[in-house]
C-alpha positions in Angstrom: 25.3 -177.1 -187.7 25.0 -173.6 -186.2 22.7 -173.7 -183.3 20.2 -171.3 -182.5 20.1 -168.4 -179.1 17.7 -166.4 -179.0 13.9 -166.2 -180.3 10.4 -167.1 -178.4 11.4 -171.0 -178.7 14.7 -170.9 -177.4 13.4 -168.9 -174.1 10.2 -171.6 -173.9 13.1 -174.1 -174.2 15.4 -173.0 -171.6 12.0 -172.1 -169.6 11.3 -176.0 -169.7 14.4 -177.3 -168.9 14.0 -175.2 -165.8 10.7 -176.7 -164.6 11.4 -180.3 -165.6 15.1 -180.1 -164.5 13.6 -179.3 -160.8 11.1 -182.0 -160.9 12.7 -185.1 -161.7 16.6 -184.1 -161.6 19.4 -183.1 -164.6 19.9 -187.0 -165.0 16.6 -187.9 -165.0 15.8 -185.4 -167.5 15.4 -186.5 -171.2 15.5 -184.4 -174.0 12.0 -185.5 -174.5 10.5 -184.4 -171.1 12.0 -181.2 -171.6 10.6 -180.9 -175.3 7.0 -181.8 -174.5 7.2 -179.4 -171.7 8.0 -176.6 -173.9 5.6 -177.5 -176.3 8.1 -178.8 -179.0 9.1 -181.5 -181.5 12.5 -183.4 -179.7 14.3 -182.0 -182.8 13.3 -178.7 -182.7 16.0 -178.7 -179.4 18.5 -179.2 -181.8 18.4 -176.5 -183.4 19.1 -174.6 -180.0 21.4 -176.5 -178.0 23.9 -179.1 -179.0 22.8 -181.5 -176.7 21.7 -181.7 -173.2 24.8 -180.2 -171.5 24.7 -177.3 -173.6 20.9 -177.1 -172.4 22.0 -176.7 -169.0 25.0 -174.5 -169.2 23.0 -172.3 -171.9 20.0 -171.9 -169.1 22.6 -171.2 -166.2 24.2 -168.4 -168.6 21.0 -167.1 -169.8 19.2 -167.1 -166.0 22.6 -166.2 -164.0 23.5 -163.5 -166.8 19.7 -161.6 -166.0 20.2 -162.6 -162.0 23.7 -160.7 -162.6 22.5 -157.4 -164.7 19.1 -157.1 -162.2 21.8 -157.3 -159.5 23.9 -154.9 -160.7 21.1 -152.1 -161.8 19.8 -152.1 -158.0 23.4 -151.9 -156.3 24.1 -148.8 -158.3 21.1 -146.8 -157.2 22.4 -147.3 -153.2 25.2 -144.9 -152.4 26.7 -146.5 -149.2 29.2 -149.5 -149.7 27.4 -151.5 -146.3 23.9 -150.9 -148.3 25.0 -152.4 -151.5 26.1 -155.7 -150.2 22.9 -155.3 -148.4 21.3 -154.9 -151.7 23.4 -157.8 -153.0 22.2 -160.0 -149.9 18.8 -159.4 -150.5 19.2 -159.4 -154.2 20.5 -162.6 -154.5 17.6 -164.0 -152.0 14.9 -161.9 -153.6 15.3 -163.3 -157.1 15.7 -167.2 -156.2 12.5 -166.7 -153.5 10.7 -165.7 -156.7 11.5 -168.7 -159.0 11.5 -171.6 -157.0 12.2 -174.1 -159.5 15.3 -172.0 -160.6 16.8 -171.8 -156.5 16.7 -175.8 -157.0 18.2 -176.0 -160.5 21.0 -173.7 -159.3 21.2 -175.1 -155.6 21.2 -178.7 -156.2 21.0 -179.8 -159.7 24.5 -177.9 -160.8 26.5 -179.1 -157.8 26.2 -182.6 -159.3 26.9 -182.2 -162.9 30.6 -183.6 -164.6 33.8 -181.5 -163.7 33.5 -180.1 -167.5 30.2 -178.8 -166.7 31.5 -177.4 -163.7 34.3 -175.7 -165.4 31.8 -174.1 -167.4 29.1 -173.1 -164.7 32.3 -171.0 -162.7 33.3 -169.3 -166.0 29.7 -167.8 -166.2 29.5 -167.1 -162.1 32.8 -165.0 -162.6 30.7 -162.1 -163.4 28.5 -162.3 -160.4 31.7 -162.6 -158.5 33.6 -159.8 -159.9 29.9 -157.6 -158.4 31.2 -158.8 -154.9 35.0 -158.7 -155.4 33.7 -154.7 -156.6 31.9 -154.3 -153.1 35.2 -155.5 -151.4 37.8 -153.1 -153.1 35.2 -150.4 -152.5 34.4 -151.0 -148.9 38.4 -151.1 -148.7 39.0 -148.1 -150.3 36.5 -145.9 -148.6 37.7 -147.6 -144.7 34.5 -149.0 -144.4 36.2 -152.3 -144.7 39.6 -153.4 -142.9 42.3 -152.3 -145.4 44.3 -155.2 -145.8 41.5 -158.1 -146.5 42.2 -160.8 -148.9 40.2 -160.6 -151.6 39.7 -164.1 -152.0 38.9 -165.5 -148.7 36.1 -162.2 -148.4 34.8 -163.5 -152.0 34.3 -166.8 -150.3 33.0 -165.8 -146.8 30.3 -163.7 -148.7 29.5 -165.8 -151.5 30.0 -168.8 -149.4 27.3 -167.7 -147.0 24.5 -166.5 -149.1 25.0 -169.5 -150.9 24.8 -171.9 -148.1 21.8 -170.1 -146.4 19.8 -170.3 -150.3 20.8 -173.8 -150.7 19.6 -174.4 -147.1 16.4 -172.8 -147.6 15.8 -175.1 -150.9 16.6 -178.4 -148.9 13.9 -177.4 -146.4 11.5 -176.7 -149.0 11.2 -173.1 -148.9 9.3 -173.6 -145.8 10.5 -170.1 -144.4 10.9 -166.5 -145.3 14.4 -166.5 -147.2 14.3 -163.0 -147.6 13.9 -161.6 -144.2 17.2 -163.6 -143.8 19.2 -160.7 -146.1 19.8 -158.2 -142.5 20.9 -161.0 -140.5 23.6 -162.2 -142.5 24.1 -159.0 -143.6 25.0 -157.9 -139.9 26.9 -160.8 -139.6 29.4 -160.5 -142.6 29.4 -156.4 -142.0 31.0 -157.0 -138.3 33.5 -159.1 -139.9 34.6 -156.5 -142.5 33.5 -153.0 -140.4 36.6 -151.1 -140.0 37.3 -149.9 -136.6 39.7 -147.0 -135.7 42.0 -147.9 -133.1 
Protein backbone atom coordinates (compact mmCIF):
# COMPACT_ATOMS: atom_id res chain seq x y z
CA UNK A 1 0.00 0.00 0.00
CA UNK A 2 1.15 3.51 -1.02
CA UNK A 3 1.42 5.69 1.96
CA UNK A 4 0.38 9.06 2.25
CA UNK A 5 2.87 12.73 2.60
CA UNK A 6 1.36 15.48 2.69
CA UNK A 7 -2.18 16.97 3.59
CA UNK A 8 -3.59 18.66 7.02
CA UNK A 9 -3.49 14.98 8.75
CA UNK A 10 -0.20 14.01 7.84
CA UNK A 11 1.27 17.51 9.37
CA UNK A 12 -1.22 17.00 12.67
CA UNK A 13 0.45 13.44 12.58
CA UNK A 14 3.94 14.31 12.42
CA UNK A 15 2.92 17.38 14.83
CA UNK A 16 1.92 14.65 17.40
CA UNK A 17 4.68 12.47 17.20
CA UNK A 18 6.66 15.50 18.14
CA UNK A 19 4.82 16.36 21.38
CA UNK A 20 4.35 12.77 22.59
CA UNK A 21 7.78 11.63 21.40
CA UNK A 22 9.24 14.47 23.90
CA UNK A 23 7.03 13.43 26.70
CA UNK A 24 7.37 9.90 27.30
CA UNK A 25 10.42 8.86 24.83
CA UNK A 26 10.60 7.19 21.04
CA UNK A 27 10.26 3.69 22.90
CA UNK A 28 7.73 4.54 25.03
CA UNK A 29 5.68 5.94 22.33
CA UNK A 30 2.82 3.82 20.93
CA UNK A 31 1.22 4.31 17.80
CA UNK A 32 -1.81 4.93 19.92
CA UNK A 33 -0.46 7.83 22.12
CA UNK A 34 0.60 9.47 19.09
CA UNK A 35 -2.84 8.94 17.23
CA UNK A 36 -5.03 10.23 20.07
CA UNK A 37 -2.75 13.10 20.25
CA UNK A 38 -3.35 14.11 16.76
CA UNK A 39 -6.80 13.60 16.99
CA UNK A 40 -6.95 10.32 14.90
CA UNK A 41 -8.15 6.66 14.49
CA UNK A 42 -4.65 4.30 15.05
CA UNK A 43 -5.34 3.30 11.40
CA UNK A 44 -5.61 6.47 9.94
CA UNK A 45 -1.43 6.51 10.69
CA UNK A 46 -1.21 3.96 8.29
CA UNK A 47 -2.17 5.50 5.68
CA UNK A 48 0.89 7.97 6.36
CA UNK A 49 3.68 6.17 7.64
CA UNK A 50 4.61 2.52 7.32
CA UNK A 51 5.03 2.07 10.80
CA UNK A 52 6.60 3.83 13.68
CA UNK A 53 10.18 4.18 12.33
CA UNK A 54 9.00 5.68 9.22
CA UNK A 55 7.07 8.12 11.74
CA UNK A 56 10.22 9.25 13.14
CA UNK A 57 12.48 9.46 10.13
CA UNK A 58 9.45 11.13 8.12
CA UNK A 59 9.13 14.00 11.09
CA UNK A 60 13.15 14.44 11.20
CA UNK A 61 12.99 14.89 7.23
CA UNK A 62 9.88 17.02 7.24
CA UNK A 63 11.22 19.30 10.55
CA UNK A 64 15.08 19.21 9.53
CA UNK A 65 14.17 19.82 5.66
CA UNK A 66 12.17 23.41 6.93
CA UNK A 67 15.02 24.00 9.79
CA UNK A 68 17.44 23.55 6.62
CA UNK A 69 15.55 25.93 3.82
CA UNK A 70 14.75 28.73 6.88
CA UNK A 71 18.53 28.38 7.34
CA UNK A 72 19.51 28.80 4.15
CA UNK A 73 17.02 31.90 3.14
CA UNK A 74 18.61 34.00 6.13
CA UNK A 75 22.39 33.17 5.32
CA UNK A 76 21.90 34.42 1.87
CA UNK A 77 20.63 37.87 2.81
CA UNK A 78 24.25 38.38 4.93
CA UNK A 79 27.04 39.28 2.62
CA UNK A 80 30.19 38.58 4.88
CA UNK A 81 31.33 34.86 5.20
CA UNK A 82 32.05 35.45 9.42
CA UNK A 83 28.22 36.83 9.50
CA UNK A 84 26.73 33.78 7.82
CA UNK A 85 28.07 31.21 10.08
CA UNK A 86 26.97 33.83 12.61
CA UNK A 87 23.67 33.55 11.08
CA UNK A 88 23.93 29.72 10.97
CA UNK A 89 24.95 29.78 14.85
CA UNK A 90 22.14 31.67 15.81
CA UNK A 91 19.93 30.02 13.20
CA UNK A 92 20.29 26.74 14.36
CA UNK A 93 19.76 28.02 18.24
CA UNK A 94 16.94 30.37 17.26
CA UNK A 95 14.76 27.70 15.68
CA UNK A 96 15.23 24.76 18.41
CA UNK A 97 14.69 27.73 21.36
CA UNK A 98 11.36 28.15 19.65
CA UNK A 99 10.08 24.51 19.62
CA UNK A 100 11.17 22.97 22.65
CA UNK A 101 9.70 19.71 22.23
CA UNK A 102 11.43 19.43 18.72
CA UNK A 103 15.29 20.56 20.50
CA UNK A 104 14.44 17.22 22.63
CA UNK A 105 13.21 15.02 19.86
CA UNK A 106 16.28 15.93 17.84
CA UNK A 107 18.78 16.13 20.86
CA UNK A 108 17.96 13.12 22.68
CA UNK A 109 15.40 10.93 21.30
CA UNK A 110 17.38 10.30 17.73
CA UNK A 111 20.72 9.64 19.37
CA UNK A 112 19.15 6.42 20.76
CA UNK A 113 17.28 5.01 17.91
CA UNK A 114 18.70 1.52 15.84
CA UNK A 115 21.84 2.00 13.56
CA UNK A 116 19.25 1.68 10.48
CA UNK A 117 17.50 4.57 11.78
CA UNK A 118 20.63 6.29 12.27
CA UNK A 119 21.71 5.66 8.75
CA UNK A 120 18.76 7.30 7.70
CA UNK A 121 18.66 10.43 10.08
CA UNK A 122 22.51 11.30 8.56
CA UNK A 123 21.23 10.89 4.93
CA UNK A 124 18.65 13.74 5.70
CA UNK A 125 21.37 15.97 7.88
CA UNK A 126 23.63 15.91 4.72
CA UNK A 127 21.87 18.80 3.54
CA UNK A 128 22.23 20.88 6.54
CA UNK A 129 25.90 19.87 6.38
CA UNK A 130 26.56 20.65 2.87
CA UNK A 131 25.11 24.74 4.27
CA UNK A 132 28.27 24.51 6.54
CA UNK A 133 30.81 22.61 4.31
CA UNK A 134 29.44 25.83 1.78
CA UNK A 135 30.51 28.45 4.64
CA UNK A 136 33.94 26.63 4.84
CA UNK A 137 34.94 26.57 1.02
CA UNK A 138 33.72 30.14 1.04
CA UNK A 139 35.50 31.52 3.98
CA UNK A 140 38.60 29.57 2.27
CA UNK A 141 38.26 31.01 -0.89
CA UNK A 142 37.83 34.66 0.12
CA UNK A 143 41.09 34.25 3.04
CA UNK A 144 38.87 34.84 5.60
CA UNK A 145 39.53 31.32 6.56
CA UNK A 146 43.12 29.48 6.68
CA UNK A 147 43.48 28.08 3.19
CA UNK A 148 44.40 24.70 3.63
CA UNK A 149 41.62 23.47 6.36
CA UNK A 150 40.18 20.07 6.19
CA UNK A 151 36.88 20.14 5.35
CA UNK A 152 35.92 17.42 7.45
CA UNK A 153 37.43 18.02 10.72
CA UNK A 154 35.94 22.03 10.32
CA UNK A 155 32.39 20.32 9.52
CA UNK A 156 32.83 18.56 12.78
CA UNK A 157 34.34 21.32 15.01
CA UNK A 158 31.27 23.50 13.88
CA UNK A 159 28.56 21.13 13.82
CA UNK A 160 30.04 19.43 16.67
CA UNK A 161 29.82 22.45 18.85
CA UNK A 162 26.44 23.93 18.12
CA UNK A 163 25.29 20.64 18.59
CA UNK A 164 26.86 19.94 21.92
CA UNK A 165 25.93 23.40 23.35
CA UNK A 166 21.86 22.68 21.99
CA UNK A 167 21.98 19.33 23.37
CA UNK A 168 23.39 20.77 26.60
CA UNK A 169 20.87 23.37 26.85
CA UNK A 170 17.98 20.62 26.50
CA UNK A 171 19.61 18.39 29.40
CA UNK A 172 19.41 21.48 31.63
CA UNK A 173 15.93 22.11 30.77
CA UNK A 174 16.17 25.14 28.74
CA UNK A 175 16.86 26.84 31.94
CA UNK A 176 19.01 29.57 30.18
CA UNK A 177 19.05 31.88 27.19
CA UNK A 178 20.40 29.45 24.25
CA UNK A 179 20.36 32.10 21.94
CA UNK A 180 22.53 34.69 23.41
CA UNK A 181 25.01 31.79 23.27
CA UNK A 182 25.29 32.18 19.08
CA UNK A 183 28.31 35.26 19.56
CA UNK A 184 30.23 33.33 21.99
CA UNK A 185 30.69 30.31 20.13
CA UNK A 186 30.69 32.20 17.22
CA UNK A 187 33.97 34.09 18.45
CA UNK A 188 35.26 31.02 19.50
CA UNK A 189 35.10 28.84 16.22
CA UNK A 190 35.95 32.34 14.10
CA UNK A 191 39.52 32.58 16.00
CA UNK A 192 40.08 29.10 15.04
CA UNK A 193 39.35 29.55 11.27
CA UNK A 194 40.40 33.68 11.00
CA UNK A 195 43.11 33.83 8.58
CA UNK A 196 46.00 35.83 9.63
CA UNK A 197 48.68 37.32 7.29
CA UNK A 198 52.09 36.57 8.33
Amino acid sequence: MTVKRKGPKYEKIIDAAVAVIAKHGYHQSQISKIAKEAGVADGTIYLYFKNKEDLLISLFREKMGKFIDTTRDEIEHVQSIEEKLLTLIEMHFKQLSDDHELAIVTQLELRQTNRDLRVKIGEVLKRYLELVDQIIYDGMEQKTFVSDLDIRIVRQMIFGTIDETTTSWVMNDHRYDLIALAKPVHQLLINGLRYRSS
